[in-house]
C-alpha positions as CSV (number, residue, x, y, z in Angstrom):
1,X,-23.5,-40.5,163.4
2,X,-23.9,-37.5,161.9
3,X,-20.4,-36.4,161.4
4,X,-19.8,-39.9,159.2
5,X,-22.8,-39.2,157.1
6,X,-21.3,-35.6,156.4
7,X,-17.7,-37.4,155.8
8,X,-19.2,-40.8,153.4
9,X,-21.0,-37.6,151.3
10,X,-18.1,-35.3,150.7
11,X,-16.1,-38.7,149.3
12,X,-17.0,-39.5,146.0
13,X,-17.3,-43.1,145.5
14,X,-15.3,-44.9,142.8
15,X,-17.6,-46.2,140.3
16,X,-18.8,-42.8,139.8
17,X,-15.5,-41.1,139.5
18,X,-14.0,-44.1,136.8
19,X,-17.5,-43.6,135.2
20,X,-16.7,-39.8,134.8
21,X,-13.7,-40.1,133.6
22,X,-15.1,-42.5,130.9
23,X,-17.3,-39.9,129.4
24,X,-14.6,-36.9,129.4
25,X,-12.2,-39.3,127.9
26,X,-15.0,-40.6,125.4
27,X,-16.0,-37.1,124.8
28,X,-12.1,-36.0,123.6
29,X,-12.1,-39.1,121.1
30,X,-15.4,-39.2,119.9
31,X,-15.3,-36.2,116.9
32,X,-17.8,-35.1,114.1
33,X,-17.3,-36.7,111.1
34,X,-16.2,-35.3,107.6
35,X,-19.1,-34.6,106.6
36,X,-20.6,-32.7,109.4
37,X,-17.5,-31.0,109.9
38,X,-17.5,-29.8,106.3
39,X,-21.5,-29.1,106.7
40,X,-20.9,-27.3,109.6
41,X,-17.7,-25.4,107.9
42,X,-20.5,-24.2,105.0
43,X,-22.8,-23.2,107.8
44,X,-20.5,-21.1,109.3
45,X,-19.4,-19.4,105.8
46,X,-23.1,-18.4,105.5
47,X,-23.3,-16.6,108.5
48,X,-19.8,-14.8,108.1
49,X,-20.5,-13.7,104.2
50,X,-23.8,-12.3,105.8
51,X,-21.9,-9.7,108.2
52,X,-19.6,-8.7,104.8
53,X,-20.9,-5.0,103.6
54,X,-20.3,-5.8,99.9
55,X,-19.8,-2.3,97.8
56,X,-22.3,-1.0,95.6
57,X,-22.4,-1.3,91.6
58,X,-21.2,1.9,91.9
59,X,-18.6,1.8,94.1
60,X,-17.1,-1.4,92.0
61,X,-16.9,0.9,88.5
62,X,-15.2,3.4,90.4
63,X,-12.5,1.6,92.0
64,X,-12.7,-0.4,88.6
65,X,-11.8,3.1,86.9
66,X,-8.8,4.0,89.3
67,X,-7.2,0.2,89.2
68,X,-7.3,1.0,85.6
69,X,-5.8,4.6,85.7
70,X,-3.0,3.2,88.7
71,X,-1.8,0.2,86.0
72,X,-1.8,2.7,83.0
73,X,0.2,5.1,84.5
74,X,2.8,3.0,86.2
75,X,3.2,1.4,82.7
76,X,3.9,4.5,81.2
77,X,6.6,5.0,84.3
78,X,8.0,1.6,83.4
79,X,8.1,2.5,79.9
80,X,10.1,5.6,79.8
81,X,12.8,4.1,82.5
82,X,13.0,1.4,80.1
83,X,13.6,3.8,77.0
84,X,15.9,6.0,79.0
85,X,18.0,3.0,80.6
86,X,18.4,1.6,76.8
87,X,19.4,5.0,75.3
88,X,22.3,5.7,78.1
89,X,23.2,1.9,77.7
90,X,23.4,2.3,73.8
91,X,25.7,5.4,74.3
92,X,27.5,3.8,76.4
93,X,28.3,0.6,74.0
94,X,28.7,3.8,71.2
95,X,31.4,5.3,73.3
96,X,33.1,2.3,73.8
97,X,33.2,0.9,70.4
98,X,33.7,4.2,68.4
């Protein structure tokens, strides 16, 4: 008798196994909605903009400064291409034509 108790324990019985499948299949559908998914988006965005290490005042005026100096001098580079591409192109038209 005791063997049949062991063997009726180890066998899960129906109901219980349809009624578990019912909940993981309910749990897959069943999402947040919009709204808590967006609250829980902004949530998150608090937390992460906590671990940033954001630059001192300091810090932001001096790479401020060396943006500045970076676009100022690869204009200048830009510039004198462009003045010495036109003047060969002009002497090339001069040669051409005269």
């Amino acid at each position: 008798m005791a063997e049949n108790e062991k063997v009726e324990q180890s066998v899960p019985s129906a109901p219980k196994a349809d009624k578990a499948k019912k909940d993981k299949k309910s749990d897959k559908k069943s999402k947040p909605g919009v709204f808590a998914r967006i609250g829980r988006w902004f949530r998150e965005l608090k937390i992460e903009l906590k671990k940033v290490v954001w630059p001192t005042g300091k810090q932001t005026v001096n790479n401020t400064l060396i943006v500045i100096a970076c676009v100022i001098v690869v204009g200048i580079f830009i510039w004198l291409f462009d003045a010495v591409a036109g003047g060969l192109i002009q002497a090339l038209f001069h040669l051409v034509n005269g």
